[in-house]
C-alpha positions as semicolon CSV with decimal commas, in nm:
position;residue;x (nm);y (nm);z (nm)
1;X;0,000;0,000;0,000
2;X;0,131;0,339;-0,105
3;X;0,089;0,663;0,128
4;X;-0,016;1,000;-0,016
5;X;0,349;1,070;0,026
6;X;0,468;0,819;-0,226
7;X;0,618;0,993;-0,520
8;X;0,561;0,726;-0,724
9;X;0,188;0,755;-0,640
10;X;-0,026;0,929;-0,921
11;X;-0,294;1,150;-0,807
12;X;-0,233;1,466;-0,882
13;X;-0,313;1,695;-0,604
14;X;-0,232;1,498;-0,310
15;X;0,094;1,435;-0,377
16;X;0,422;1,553;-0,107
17;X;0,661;1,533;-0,388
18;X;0,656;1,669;-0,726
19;X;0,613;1,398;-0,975
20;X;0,763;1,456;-1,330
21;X;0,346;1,414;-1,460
22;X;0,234;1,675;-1,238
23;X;0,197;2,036;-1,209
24;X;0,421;2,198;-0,912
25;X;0,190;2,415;-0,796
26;X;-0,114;2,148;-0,687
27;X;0,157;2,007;-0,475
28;X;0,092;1,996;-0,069
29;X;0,376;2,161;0,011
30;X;0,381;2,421;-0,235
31;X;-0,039;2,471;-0,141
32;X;0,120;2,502;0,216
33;X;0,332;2,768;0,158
34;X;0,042;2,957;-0,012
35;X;-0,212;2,894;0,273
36;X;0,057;3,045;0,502
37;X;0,100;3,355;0,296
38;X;-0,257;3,396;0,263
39;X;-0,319;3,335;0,655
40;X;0,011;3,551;0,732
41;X;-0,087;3,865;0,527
42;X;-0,462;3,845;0,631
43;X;-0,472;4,071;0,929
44;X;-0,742;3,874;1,102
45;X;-0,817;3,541;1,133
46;X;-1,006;3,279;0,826
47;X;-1,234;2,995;0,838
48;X;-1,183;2,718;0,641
49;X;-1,428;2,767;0,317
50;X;-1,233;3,132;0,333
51;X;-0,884;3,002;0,283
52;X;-1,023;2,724;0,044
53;X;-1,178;3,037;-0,191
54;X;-0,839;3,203;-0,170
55;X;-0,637;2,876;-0,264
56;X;-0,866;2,824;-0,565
57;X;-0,874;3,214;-0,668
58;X;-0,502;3,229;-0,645
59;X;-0,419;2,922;-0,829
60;X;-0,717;3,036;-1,074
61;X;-0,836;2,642;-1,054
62;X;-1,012;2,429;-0,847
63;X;-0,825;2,276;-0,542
64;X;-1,032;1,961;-0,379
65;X;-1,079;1,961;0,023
66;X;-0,843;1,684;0,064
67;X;-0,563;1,871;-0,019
68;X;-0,662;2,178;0,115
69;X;-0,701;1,963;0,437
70;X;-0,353;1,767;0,411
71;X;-0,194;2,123;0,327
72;X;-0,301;2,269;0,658
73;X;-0,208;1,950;0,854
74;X;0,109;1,993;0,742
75;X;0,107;2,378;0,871
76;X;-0,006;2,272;1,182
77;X;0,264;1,989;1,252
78;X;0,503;2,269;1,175
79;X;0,350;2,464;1,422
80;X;0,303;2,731;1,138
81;X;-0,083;2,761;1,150
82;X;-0,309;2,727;1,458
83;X;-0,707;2,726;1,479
84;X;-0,919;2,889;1,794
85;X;-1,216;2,772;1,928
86;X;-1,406;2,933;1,668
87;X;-1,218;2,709;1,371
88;X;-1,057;3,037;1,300
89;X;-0,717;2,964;1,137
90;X;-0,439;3,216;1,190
91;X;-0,041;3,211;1,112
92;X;0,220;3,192;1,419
């Protein structure tokens, strides 16, 4: 069984790595470092369906929830990104 982390793995989106058959920026980590840019220059804090919109009207395409989600894991274990008790993300 292959992990979303595999670069070997094709799926597109949810890949870690780039993968020669893939575009760079619908990577996680480079969907990361957007997300933190968008948190980090937003003065106050975003829910979850805001970042989402700002992900897909950066990237001018449609990014699906999974990655959205694995992208802000990955901020979290980082300790780049932390949510309140509202679900309000904001940058640290």
């Amino acid at each position: 069984m292959q992990s979303f982390a595999d670069p070997r793995r094709r799926g597109g989106s949810t890949l870690i790595l780039l993968d020669r058959g893939n575009d760079p920026k619908r990577t996680v980590l480079y969907i990361s470092s957007l997300i933190f840019k968008i948190v980090l220059l937003n003065d106050s804090r975003m829910d979850l369906e805001s970042v989402h919109e700002s992900v897909e009207s950066n990237l001018q395409t449609e990014i699906s929830e999974r990655t959205i989600s694995f992208a802000i894991d990955f901020l979290f274990l980082i300790e780049k990104l932390d949510v309140d008790e509202e679900g309000q993300f904001y940058a640290l």
